[in-house]
N, CA, C and O atoms as a Maestro MAE file, in Angstrom:
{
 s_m_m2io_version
 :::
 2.0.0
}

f_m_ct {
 s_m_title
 :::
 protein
 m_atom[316] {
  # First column is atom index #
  i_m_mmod_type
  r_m_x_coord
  r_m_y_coord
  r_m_z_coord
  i_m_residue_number
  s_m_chain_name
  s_m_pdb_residue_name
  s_m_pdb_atom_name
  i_m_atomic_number
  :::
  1 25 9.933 10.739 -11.978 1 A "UNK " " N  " 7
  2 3 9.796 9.301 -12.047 1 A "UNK " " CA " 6
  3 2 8.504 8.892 -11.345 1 A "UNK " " C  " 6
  4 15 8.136 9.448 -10.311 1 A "UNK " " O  " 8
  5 25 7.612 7.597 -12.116 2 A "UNK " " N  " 7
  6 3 6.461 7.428 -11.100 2 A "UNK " " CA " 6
  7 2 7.181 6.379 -10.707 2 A "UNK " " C  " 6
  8 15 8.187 5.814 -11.138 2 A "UNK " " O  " 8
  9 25 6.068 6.149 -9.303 3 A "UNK " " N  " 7
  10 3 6.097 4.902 -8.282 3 A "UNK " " CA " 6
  11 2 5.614 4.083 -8.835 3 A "UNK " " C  " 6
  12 15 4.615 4.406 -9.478 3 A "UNK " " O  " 8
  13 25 6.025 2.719 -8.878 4 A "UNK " " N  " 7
  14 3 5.533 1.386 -9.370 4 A "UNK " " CA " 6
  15 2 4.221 1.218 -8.748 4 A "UNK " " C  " 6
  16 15 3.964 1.743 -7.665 4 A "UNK " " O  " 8
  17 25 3.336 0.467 -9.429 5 A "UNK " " N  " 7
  18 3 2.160 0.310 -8.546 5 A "UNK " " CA " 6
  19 2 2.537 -0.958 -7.630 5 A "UNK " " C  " 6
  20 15 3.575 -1.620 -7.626 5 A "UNK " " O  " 8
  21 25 1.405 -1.086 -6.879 6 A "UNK " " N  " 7
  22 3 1.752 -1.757 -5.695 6 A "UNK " " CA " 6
  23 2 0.718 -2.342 -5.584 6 A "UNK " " C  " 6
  24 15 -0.368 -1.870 -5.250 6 A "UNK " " O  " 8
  25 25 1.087 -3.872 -5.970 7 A "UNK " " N  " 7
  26 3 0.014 -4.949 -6.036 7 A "UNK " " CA " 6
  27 2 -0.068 -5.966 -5.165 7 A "UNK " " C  " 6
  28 15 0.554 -7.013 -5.348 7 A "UNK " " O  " 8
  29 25 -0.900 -5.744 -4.053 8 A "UNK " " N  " 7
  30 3 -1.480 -5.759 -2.844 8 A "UNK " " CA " 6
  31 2 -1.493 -7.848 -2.784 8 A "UNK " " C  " 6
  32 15 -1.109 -8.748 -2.037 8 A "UNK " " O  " 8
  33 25 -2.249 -7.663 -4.192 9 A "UNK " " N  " 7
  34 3 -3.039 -9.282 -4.309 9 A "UNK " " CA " 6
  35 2 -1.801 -10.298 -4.198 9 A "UNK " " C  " 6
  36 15 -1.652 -11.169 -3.341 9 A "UNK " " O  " 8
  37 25 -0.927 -9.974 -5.291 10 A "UNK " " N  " 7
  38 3 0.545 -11.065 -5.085 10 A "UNK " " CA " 6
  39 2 1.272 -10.853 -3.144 10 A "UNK " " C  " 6
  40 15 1.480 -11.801 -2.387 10 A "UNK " " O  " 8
  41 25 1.520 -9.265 -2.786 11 A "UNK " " N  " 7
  42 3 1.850 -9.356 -1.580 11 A "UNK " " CA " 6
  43 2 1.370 -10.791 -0.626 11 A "UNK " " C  " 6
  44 15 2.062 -11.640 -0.064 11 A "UNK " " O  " 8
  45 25 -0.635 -10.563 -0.772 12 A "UNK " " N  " 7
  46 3 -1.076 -11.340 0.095 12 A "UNK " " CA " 6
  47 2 -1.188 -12.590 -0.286 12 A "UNK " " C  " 6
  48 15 -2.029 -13.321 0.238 12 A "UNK " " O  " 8
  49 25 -0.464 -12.968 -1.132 13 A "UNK " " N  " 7
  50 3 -0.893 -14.519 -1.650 13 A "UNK " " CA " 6
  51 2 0.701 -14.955 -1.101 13 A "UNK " " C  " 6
  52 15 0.832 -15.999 -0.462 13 A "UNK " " O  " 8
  53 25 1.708 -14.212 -1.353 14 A "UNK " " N  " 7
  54 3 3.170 -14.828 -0.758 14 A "UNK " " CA " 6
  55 2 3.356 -14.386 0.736 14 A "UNK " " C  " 6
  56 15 4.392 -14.599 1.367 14 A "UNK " " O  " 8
  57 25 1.874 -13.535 1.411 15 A "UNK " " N  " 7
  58 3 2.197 -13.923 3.232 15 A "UNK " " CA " 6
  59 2 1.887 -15.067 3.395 15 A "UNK " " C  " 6
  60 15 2.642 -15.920 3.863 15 A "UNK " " O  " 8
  61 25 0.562 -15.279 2.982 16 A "UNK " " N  " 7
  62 3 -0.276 -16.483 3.428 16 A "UNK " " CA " 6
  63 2 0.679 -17.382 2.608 16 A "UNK " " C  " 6
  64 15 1.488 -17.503 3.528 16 A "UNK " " O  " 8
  65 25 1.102 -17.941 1.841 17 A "UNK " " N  " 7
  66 3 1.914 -18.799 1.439 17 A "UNK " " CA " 6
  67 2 3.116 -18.983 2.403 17 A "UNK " " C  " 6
  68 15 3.229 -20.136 2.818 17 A "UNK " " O  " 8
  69 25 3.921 -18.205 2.793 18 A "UNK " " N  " 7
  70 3 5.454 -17.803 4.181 18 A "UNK " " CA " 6
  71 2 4.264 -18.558 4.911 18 A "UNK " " C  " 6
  72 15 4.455 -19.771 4.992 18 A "UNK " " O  " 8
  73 25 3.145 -18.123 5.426 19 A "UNK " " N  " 7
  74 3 2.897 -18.303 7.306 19 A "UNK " " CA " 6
  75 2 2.481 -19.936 6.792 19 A "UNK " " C  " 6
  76 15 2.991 -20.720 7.592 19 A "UNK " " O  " 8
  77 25 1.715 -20.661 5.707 20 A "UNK " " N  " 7
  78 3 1.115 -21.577 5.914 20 A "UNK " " CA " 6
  79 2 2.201 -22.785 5.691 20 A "UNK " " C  " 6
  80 15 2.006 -23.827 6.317 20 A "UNK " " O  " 8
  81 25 3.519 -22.671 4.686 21 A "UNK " " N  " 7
  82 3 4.241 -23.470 4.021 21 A "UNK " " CA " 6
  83 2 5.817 -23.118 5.528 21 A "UNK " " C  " 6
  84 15 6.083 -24.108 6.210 21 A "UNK " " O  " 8
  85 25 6.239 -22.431 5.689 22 A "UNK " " N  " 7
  86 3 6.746 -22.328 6.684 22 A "UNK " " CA " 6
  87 2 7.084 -22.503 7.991 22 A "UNK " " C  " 6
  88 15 7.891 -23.185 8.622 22 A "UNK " " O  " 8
  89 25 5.779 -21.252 8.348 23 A "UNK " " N  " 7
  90 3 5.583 -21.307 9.739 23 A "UNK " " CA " 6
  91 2 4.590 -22.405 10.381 23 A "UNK " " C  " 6
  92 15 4.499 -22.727 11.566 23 A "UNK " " O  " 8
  93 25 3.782 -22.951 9.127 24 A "UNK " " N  " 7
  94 3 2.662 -24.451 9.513 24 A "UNK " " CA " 6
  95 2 1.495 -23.582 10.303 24 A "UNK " " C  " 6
  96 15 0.804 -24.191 11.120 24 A "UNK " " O  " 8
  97 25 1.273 -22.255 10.092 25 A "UNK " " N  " 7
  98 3 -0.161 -21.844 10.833 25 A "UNK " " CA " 6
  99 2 -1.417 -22.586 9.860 25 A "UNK " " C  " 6
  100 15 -1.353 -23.362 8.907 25 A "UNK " " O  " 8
  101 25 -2.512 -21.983 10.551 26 A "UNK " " N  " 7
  102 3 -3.608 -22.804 10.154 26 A "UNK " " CA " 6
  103 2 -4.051 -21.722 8.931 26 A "UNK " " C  " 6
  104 15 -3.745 -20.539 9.085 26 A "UNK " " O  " 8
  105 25 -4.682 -22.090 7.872 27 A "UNK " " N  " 7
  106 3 -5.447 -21.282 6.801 27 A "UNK " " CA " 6
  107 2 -5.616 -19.682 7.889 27 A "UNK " " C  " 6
  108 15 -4.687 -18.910 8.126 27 A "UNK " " O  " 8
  109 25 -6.596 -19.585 8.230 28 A "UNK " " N  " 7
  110 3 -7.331 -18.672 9.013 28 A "UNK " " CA " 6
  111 2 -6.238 -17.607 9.687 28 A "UNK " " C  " 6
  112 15 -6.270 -16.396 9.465 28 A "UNK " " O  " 8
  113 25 -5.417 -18.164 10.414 29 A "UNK " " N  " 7
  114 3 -4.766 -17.334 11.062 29 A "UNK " " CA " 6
  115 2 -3.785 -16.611 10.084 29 A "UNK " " C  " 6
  116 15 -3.286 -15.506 10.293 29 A "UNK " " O  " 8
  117 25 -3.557 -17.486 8.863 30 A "UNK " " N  " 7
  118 3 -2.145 -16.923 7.802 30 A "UNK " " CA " 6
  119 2 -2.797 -15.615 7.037 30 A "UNK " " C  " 6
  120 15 -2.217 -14.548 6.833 30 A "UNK " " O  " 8
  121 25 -4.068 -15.940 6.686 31 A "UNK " " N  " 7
  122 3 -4.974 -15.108 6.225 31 A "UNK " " CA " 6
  123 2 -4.855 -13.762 6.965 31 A "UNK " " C  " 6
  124 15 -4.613 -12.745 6.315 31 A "UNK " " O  " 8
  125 25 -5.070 -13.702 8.741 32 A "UNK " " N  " 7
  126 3 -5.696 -12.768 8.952 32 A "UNK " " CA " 6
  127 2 -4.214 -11.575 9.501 32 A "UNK " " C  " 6
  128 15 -4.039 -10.387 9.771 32 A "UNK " " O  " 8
  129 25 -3.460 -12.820 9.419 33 A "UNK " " N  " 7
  130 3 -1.894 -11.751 9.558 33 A "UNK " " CA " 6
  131 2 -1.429 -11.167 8.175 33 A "UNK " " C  " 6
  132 15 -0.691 -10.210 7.942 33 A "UNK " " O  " 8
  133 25 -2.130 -12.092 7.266 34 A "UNK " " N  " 7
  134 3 -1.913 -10.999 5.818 34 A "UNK " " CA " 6
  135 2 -2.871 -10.190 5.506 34 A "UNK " " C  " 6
  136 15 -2.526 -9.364 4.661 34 A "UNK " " O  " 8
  137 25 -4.127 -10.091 5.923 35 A "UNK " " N  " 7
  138 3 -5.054 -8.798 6.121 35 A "UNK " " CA " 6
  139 2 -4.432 -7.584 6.781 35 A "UNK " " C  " 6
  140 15 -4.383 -6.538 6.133 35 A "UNK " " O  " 8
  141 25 -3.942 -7.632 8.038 36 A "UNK " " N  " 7
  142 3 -3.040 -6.706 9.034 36 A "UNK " " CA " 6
  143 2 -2.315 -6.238 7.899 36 A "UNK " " C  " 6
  144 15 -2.530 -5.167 7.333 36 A "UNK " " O  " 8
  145 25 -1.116 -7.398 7.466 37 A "UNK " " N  " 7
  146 3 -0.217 -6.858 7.019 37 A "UNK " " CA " 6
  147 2 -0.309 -5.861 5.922 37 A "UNK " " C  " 6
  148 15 0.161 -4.731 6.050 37 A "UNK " " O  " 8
  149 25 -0.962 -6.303 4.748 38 A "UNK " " N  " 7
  150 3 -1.564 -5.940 3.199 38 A "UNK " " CA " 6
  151 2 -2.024 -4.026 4.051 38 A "UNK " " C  " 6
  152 15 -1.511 -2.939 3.783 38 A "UNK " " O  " 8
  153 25 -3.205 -4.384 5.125 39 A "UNK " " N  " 7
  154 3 -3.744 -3.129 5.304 39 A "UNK " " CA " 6
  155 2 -2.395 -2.177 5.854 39 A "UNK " " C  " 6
  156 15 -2.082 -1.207 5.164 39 A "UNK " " O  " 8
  157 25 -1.533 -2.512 7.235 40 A "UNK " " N  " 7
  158 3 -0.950 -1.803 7.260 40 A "UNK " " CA " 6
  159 2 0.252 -0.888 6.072 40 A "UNK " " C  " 6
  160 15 0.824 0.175 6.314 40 A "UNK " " O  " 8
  161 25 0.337 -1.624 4.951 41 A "UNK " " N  " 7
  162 3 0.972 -1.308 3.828 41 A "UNK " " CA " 6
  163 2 -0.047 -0.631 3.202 41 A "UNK " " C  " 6
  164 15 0.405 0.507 3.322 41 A "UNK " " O  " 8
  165 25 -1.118 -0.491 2.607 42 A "UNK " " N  " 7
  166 3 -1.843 0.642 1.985 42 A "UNK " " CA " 6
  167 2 -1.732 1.863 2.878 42 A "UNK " " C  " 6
  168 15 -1.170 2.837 2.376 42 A "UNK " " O  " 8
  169 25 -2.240 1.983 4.298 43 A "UNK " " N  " 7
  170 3 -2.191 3.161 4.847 43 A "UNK " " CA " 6
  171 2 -0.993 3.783 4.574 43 A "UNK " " C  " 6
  172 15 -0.962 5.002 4.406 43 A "UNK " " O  " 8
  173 25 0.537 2.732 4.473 44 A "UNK " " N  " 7
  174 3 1.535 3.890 4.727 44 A "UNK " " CA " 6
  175 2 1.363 4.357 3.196 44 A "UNK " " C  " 6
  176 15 1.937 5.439 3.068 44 A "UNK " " O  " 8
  177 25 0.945 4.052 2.330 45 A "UNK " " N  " 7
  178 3 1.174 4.087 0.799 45 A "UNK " " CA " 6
  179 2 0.391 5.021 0.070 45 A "UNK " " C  " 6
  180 15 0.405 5.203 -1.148 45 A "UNK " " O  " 8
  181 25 -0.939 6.138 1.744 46 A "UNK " " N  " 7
  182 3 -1.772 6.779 1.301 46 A "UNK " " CA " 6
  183 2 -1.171 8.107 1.645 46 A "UNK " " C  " 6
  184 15 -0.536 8.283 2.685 46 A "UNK " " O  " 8
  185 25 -1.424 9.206 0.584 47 A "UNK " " N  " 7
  186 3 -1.477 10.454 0.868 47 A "UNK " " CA " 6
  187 2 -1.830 10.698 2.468 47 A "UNK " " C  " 6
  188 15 -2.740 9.969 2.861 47 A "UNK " " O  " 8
  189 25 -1.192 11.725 3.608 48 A "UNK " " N  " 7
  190 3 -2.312 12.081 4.726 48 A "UNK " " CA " 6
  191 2 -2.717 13.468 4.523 48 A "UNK " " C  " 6
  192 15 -3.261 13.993 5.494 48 A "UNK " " O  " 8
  193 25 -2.603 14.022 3.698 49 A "UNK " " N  " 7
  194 3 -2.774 15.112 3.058 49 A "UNK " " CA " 6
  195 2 -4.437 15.459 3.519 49 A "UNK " " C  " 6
  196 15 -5.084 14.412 3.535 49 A "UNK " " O  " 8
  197 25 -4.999 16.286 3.772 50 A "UNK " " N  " 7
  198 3 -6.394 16.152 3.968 50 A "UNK " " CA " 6
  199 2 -6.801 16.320 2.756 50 A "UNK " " C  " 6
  200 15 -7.543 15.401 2.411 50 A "UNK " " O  " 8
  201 25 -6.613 17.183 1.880 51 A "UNK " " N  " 7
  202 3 -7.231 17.241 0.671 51 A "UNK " " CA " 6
  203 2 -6.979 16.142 -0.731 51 A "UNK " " C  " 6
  204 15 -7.551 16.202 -1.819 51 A "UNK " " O  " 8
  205 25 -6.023 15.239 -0.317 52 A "UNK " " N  " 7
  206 3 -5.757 14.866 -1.057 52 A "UNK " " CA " 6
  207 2 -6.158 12.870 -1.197 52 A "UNK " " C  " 6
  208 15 -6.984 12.404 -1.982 52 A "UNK " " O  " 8
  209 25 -5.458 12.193 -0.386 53 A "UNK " " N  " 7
  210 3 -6.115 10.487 0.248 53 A "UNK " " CA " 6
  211 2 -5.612 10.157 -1.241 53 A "UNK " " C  " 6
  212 15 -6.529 9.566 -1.812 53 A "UNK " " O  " 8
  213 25 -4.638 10.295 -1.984 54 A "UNK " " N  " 7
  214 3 -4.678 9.386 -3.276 54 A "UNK " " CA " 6
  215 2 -3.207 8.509 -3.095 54 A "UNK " " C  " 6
  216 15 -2.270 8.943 -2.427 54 A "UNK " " O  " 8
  217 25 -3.189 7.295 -3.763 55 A "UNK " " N  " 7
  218 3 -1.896 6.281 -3.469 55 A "UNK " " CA " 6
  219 2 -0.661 7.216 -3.974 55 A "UNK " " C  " 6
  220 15 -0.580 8.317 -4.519 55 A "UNK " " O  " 8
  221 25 0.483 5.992 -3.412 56 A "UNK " " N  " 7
  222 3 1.922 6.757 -3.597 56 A "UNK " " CA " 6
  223 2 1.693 7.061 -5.272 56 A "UNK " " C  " 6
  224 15 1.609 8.181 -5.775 56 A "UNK " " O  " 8
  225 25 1.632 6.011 -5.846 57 A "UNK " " N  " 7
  226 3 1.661 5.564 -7.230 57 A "UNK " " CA " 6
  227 2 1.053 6.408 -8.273 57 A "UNK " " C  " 6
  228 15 1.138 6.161 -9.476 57 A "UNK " " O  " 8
  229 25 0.145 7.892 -7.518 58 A "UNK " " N  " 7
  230 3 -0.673 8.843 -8.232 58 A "UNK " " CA " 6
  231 2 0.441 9.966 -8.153 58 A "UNK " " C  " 6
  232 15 0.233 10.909 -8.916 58 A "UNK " " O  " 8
  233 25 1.664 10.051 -7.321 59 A "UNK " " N  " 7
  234 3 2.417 11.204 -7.654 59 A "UNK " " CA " 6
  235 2 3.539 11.093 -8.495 59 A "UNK " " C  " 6
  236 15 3.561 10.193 -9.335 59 A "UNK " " O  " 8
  237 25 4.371 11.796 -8.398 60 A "UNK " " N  " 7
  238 3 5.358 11.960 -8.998 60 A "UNK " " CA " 6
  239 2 6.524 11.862 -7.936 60 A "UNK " " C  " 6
  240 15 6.454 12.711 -7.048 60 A "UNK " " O  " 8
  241 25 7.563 10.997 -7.866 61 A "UNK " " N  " 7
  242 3 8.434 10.400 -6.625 61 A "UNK " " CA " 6
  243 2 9.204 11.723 -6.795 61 A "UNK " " C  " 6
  244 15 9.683 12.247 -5.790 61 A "UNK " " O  " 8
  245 25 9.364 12.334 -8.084 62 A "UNK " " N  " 7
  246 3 10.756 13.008 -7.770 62 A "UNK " " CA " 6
  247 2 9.955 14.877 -7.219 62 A "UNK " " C  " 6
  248 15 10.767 15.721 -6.838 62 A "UNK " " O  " 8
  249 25 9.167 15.074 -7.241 63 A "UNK " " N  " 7
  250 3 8.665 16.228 -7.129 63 A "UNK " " CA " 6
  251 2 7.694 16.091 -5.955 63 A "UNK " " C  " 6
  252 15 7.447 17.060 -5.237 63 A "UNK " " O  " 8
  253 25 6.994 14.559 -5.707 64 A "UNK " " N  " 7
  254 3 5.796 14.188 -5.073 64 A "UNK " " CA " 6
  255 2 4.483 15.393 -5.280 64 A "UNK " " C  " 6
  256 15 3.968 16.015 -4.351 64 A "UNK " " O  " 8
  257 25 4.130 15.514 -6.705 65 A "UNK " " N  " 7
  258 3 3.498 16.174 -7.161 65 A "UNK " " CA " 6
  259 2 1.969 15.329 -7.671 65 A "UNK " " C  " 6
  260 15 2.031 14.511 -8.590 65 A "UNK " " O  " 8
  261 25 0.647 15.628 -6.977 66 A "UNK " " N  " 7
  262 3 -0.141 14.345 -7.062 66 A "UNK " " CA " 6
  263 2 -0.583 14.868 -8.983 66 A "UNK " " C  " 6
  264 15 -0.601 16.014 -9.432 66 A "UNK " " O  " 8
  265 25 -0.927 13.352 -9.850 67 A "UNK " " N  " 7
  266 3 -1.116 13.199 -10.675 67 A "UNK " " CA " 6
  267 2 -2.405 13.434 -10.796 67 A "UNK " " C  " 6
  268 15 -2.711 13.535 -11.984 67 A "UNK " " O  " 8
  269 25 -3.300 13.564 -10.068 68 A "UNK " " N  " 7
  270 3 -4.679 13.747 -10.633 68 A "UNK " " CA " 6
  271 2 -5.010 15.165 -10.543 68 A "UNK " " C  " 6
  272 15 -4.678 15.980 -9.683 68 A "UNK " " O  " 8
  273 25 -5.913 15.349 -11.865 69 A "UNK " " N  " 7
  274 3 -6.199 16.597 -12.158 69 A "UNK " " CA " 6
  275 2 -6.762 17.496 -11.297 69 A "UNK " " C  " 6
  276 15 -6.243 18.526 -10.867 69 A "UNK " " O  " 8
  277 25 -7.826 17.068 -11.071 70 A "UNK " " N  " 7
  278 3 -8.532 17.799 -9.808 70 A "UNK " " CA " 6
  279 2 -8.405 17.880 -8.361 70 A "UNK " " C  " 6
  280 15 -9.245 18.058 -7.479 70 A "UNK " " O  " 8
  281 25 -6.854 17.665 -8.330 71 A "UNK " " N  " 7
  282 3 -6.806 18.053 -6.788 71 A "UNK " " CA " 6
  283 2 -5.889 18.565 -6.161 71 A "UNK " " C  " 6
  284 15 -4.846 18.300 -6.759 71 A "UNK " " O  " 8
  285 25 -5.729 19.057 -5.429 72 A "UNK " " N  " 7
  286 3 -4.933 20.731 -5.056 72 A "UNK " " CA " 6
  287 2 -3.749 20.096 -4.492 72 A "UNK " " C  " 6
  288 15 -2.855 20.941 -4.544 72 A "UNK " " O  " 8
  289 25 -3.314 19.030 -3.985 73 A "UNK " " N  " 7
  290 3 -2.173 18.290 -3.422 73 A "UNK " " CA " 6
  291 2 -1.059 18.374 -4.279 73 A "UNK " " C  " 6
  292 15 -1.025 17.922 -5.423 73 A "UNK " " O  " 8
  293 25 0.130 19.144 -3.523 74 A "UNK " " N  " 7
  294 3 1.639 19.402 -4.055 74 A "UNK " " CA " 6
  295 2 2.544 18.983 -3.649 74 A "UNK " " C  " 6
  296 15 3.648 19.196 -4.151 74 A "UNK " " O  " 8
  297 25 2.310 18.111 -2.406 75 A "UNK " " N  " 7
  298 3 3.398 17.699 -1.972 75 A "UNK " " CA " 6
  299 2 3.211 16.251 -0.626 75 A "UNK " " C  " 6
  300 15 3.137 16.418 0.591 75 A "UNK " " O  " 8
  301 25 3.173 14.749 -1.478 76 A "UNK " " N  " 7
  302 3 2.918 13.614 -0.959 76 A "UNK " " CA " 6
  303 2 3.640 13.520 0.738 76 A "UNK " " C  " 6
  304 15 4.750 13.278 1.212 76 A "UNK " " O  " 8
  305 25 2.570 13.792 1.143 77 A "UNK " " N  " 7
  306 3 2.535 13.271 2.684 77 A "UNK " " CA " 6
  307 2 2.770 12.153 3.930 77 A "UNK " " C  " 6
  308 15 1.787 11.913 4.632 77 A "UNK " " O  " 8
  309 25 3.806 11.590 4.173 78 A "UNK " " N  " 7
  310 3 3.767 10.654 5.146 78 A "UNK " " CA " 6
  311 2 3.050 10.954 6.542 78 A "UNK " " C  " 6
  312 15 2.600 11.993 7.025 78 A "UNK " " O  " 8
  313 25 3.106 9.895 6.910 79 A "UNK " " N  " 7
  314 3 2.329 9.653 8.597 79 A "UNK " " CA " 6
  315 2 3.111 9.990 9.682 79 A "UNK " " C  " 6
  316 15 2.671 9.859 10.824 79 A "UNK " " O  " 8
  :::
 }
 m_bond[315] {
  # First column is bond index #
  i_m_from
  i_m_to
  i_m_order
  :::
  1 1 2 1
  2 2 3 1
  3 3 4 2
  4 3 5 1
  5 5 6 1
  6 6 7 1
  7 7 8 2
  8 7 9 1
  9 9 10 1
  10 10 11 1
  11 11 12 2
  12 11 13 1
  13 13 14 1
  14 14 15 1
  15 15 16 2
  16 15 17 1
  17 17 18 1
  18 18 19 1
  19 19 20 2
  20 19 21 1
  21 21 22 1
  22 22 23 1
  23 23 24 2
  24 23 25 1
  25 25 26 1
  26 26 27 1
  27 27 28 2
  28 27 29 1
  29 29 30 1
  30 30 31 1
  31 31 32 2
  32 31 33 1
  33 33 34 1
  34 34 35 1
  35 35 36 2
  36 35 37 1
  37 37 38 1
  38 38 39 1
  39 39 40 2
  40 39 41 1
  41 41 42 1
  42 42 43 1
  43 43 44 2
  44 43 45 1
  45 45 46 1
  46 46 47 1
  47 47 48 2
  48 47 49 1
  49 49 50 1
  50 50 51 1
  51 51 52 2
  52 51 53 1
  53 53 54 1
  54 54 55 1
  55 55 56 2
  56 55 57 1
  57 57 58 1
  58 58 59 1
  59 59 60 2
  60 59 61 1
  61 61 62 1
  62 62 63 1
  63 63 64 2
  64 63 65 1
  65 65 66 1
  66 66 67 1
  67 67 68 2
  68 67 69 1
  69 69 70 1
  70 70 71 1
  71 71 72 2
  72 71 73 1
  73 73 74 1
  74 74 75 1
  75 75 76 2
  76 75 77 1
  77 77 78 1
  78 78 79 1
  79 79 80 2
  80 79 81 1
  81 81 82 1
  82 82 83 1
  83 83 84 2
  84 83 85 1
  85 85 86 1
  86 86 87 1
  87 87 88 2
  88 87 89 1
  89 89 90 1
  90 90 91 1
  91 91 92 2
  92 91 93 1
  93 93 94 1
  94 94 95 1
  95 95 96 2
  96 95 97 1
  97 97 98 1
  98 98 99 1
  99 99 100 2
  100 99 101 1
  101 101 102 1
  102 102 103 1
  103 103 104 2
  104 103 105 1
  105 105 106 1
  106 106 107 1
  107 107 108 2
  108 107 109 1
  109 109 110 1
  110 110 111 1
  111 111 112 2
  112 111 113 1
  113 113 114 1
  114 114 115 1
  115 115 116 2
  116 115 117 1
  117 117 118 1
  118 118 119 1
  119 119 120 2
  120 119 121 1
  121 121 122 1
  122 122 123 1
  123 123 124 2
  124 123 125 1
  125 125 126 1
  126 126 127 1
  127 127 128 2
  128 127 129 1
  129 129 130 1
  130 130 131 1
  131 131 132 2
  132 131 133 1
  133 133 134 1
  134 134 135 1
  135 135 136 2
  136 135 137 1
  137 137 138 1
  138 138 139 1
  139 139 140 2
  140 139 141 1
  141 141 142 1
  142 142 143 1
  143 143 144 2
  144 143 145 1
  145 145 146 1
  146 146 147 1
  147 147 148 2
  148 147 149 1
  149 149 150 1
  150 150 151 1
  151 151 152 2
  152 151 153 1
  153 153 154 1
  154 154 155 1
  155 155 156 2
  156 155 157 1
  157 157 158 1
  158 158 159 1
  159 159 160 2
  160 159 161 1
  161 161 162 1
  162 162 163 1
  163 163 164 2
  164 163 165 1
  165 165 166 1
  166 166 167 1
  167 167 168 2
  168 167 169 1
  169 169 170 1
  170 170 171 1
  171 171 172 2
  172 171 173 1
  173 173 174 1
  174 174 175 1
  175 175 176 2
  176 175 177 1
  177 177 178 1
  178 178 179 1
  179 179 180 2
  180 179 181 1
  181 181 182 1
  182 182 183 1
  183 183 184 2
  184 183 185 1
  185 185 186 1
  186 186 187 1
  187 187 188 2
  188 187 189 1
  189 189 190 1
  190 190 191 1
  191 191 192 2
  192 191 193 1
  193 193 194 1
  194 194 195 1
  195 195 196 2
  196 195 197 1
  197 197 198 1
  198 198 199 1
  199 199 200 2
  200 199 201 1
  201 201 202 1
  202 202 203 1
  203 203 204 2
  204 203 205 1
  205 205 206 1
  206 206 207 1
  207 207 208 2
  208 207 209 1
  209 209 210 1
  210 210 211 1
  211 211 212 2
  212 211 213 1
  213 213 214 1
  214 214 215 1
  215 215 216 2
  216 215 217 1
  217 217 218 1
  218 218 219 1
  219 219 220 2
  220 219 221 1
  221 221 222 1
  222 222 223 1
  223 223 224 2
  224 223 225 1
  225 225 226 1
  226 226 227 1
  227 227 228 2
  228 227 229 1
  229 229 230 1
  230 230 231 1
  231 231 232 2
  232 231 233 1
  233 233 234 1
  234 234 235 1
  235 235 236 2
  236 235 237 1
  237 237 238 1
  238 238 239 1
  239 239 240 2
  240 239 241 1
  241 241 242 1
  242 242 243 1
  243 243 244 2
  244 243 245 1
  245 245 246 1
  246 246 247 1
  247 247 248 2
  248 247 249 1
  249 249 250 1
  250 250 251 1
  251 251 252 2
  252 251 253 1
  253 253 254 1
  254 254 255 1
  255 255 256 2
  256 255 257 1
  257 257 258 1
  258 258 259 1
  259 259 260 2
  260 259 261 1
  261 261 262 1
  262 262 263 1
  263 263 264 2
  264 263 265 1
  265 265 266 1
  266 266 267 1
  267 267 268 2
  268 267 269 1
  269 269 270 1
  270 270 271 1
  271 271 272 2
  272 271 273 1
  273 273 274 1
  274 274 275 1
  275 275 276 2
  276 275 277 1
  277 277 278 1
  278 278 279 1
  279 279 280 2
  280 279 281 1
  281 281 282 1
  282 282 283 1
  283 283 284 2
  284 283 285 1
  285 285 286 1
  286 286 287 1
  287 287 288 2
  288 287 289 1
  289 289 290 1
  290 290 291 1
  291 291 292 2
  292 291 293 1
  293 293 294 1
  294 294 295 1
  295 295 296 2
  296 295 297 1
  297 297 298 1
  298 298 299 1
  299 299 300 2
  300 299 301 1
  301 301 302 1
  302 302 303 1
  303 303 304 2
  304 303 305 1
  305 305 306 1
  306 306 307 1
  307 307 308 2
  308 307 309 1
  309 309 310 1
  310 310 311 1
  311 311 312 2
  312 311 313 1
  313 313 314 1
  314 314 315 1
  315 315 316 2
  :::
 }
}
């Protein structure tokens, strides 16, 4: 089975939407807690594989077998 991709842009448009409609922060600050946030979600979502750095969404969930051709990664890596 693959991993759904993981679209970063809607994530950060419904933080900053929660912190500004919600919580009443200012533009700037809603922004920069959905920068944090958005980034800390790609890192967990990256291979740590040294040879490898490709998203969840390039393997295969049930084998975690990376999808791209040229690269020696067999088995998707957490942190």
């Amino acid at each position: 089975m693959l991993e759904k991709r993981f679209d970063f842009n809607k994530m950060y448009g419904r933080i900053v939407r929660y912190y500004l409609d919600k919580k009443h922060y200012t533009k700037e600050k809603a922004n920069m807690i959905a920068q944090q946030v958005v980034r800390r979600e790609l890192q967990q979502r990256i291979c740590k594989n040294s040879e490898c750095g490709h998203l969840l969404h390039d393997h295969l969930r049930n084998n975690e077998v990376c999808l791209i051709s040229r690269c020696g990664c067999e088995k998707f890596v957490r942190a």
